[in-house]
C-alpha positions as CSV (number, residue, x, y, z in Angstrom):
1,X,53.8,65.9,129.7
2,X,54.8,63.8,133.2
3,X,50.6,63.3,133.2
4,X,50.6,61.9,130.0
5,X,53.3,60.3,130.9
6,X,51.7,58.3,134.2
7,X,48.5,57.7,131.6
8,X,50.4,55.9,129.5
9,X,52.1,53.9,132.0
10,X,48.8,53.0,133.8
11,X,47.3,52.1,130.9
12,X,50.3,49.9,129.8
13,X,50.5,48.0,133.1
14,X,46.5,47.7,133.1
15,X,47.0,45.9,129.4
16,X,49.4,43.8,130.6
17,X,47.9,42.2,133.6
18,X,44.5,41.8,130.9
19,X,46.9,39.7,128.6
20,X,48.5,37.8,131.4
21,X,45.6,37.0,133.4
22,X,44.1,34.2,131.6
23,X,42.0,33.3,134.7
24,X,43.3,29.9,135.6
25,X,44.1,29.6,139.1
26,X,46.9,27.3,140.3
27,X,46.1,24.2,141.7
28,X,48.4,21.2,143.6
29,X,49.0,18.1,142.6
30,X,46.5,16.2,140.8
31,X,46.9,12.1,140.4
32,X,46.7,11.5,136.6
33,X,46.6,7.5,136.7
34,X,49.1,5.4,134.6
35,X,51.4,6.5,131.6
36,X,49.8,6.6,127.9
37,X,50.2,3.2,126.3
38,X,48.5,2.8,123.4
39,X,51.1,3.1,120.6
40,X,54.1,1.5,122.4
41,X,52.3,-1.7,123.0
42,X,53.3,-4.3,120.6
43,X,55.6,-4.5,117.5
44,X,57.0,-1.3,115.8
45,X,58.6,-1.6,112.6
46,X,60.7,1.2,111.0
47,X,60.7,2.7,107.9
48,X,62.0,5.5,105.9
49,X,60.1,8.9,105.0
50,X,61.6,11.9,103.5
51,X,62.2,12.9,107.4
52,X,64.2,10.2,108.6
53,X,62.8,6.8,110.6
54,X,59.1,6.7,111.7
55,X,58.3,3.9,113.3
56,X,55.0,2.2,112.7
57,X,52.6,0.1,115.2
58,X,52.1,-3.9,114.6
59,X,49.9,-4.2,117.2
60,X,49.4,-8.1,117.4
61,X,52.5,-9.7,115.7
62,X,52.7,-13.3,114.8
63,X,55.9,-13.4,115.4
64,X,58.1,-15.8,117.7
65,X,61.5,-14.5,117.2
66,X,63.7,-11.3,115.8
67,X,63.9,-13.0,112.5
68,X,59.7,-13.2,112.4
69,X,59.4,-9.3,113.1
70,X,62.9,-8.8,109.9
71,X,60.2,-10.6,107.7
72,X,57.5,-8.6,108.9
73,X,59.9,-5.3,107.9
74,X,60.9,-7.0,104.5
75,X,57.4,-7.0,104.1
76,X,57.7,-3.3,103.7
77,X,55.0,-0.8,104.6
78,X,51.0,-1.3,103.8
79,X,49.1,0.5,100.9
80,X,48.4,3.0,103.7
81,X,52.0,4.0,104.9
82,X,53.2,4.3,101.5
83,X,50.6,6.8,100.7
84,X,52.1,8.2,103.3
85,X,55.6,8.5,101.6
86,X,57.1,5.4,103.5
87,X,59.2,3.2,102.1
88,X,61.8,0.3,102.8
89,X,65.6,0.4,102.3
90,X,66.7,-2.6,103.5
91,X,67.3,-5.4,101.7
92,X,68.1,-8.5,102.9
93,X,70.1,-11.2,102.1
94,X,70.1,-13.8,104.7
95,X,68.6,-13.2,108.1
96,X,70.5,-14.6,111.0
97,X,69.7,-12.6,113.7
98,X,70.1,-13.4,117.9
99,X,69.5,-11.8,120.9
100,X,70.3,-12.8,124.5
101,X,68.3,-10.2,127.0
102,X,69.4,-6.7,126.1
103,X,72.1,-7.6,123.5
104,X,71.1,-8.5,119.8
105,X,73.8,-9.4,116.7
106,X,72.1,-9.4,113.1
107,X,74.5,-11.3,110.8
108,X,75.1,-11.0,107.1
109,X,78.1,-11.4,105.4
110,X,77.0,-9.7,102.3
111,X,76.0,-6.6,103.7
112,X,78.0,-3.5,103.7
113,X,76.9,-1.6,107.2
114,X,78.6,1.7,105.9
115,X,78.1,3.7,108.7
116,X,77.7,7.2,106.9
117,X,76.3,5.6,103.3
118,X,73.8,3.2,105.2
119,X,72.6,5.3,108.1
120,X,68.9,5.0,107.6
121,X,68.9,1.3,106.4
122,X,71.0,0.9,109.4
123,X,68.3,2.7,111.6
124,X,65.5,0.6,110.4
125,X,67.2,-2.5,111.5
126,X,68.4,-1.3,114.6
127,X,64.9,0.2,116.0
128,X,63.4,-2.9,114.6
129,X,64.9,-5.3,116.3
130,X,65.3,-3.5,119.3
131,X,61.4,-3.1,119.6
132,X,61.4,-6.8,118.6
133,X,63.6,-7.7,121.7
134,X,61.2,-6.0,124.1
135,X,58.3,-7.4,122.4
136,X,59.2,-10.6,122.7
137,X,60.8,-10.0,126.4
138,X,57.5,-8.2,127.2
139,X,56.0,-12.5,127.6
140,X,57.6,-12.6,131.0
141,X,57.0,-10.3,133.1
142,X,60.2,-10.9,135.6
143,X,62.8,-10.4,132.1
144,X,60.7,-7.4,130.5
145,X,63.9,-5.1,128.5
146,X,63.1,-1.3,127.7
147,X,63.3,-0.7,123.7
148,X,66.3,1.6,124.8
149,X,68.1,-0.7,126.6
150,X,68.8,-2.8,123.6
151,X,72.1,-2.8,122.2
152,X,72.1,-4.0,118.8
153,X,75.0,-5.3,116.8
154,X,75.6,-5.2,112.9
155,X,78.4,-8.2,111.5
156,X,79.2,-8.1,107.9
157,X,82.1,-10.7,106.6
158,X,84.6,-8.0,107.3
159,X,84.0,-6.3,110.7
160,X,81.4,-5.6,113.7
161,X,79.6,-2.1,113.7
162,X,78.5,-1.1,116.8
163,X,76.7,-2.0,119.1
164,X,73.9,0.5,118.8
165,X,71.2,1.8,120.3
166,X,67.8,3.4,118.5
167,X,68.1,6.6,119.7
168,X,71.2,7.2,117.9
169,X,69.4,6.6,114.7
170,X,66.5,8.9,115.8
171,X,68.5,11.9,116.4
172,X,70.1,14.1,114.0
């Protein structure tokens, strides 16, 4: 029995260096160049999908302020992305919208900002103009602002909600 025993072992351990030894050898360092770009160049506008917010490339905007890329999201998503299942759930009344380096207020008196009701509507303009911010920051090269840097405020006629950030939208 201890024979059979030691068989079995041996064969065991021989089985498990075979299914661990994969045959790549370890290697140092290697330089892999400059960070993937493509995608977060540009504009990207957010919309709504049975998932949550996906954001969606503009790569060459016409736009020369926040309020060009909130028409661009009124716009909703192409033929494309709403094949896709995405769809638009804000609706907007006014756009008054500013933005000083990393801060950004959007205005409208009419709007209700719940904060648990209006999560995703809230999302969309949040990312939005947040990616709008750097965008448009992204002209001068000495002022460029990270997406996540931008702190975004909501004003309705009855109080100030936030100021927020996209990743809080992004996350659970």
């Amino acid at each position: 029995m201890t024979r059979t025993r030691a068989t079995a072992a041996v064969l065991a351990l021989a089985l498990a260096t075979l299914l661990t030894a994969c045959g790549v050898r370890p290697t140092g360092v290697i330089a892999g160049g400059d960070p993937a770009t493509g995608l977060t160049r540009g504009l990207r506008l957010y919309f709504v999908d049975s998932g949550g917010l996906q954001g969606v490339s503009r790569p060459n905007p016409r736009i020369q302020d926040l309020a060009g890329a909130l028409k661009l999201l009124g716009v909703g998503p192409d033929a494309d992305e709403r094949r896709r299942g995405l769809t638009n759930l804000v609706r907007f009344t006014e756009i008054d919208v500013s933005g000083e380096g990393a801060r950004v207020t959007y205005r409208s008196p009419k709007a209700s900002f719940d904060t648990d009701r209006d999560r995703l509507p809230n999302g969309q303009l949040v990312c939005t103009l947040a990616r709008a911010q750097s965008y448009l920051s992204s002209r001068d090269e000495k002022h460029r602002i990270r997406p996540d840097d931008v702190q975004v405020t909501l004003v309705n006629a009855e109080r100030r909600f936030g100021p927020y950030r996209c990743s809080q939208f992004l996350t659970g």
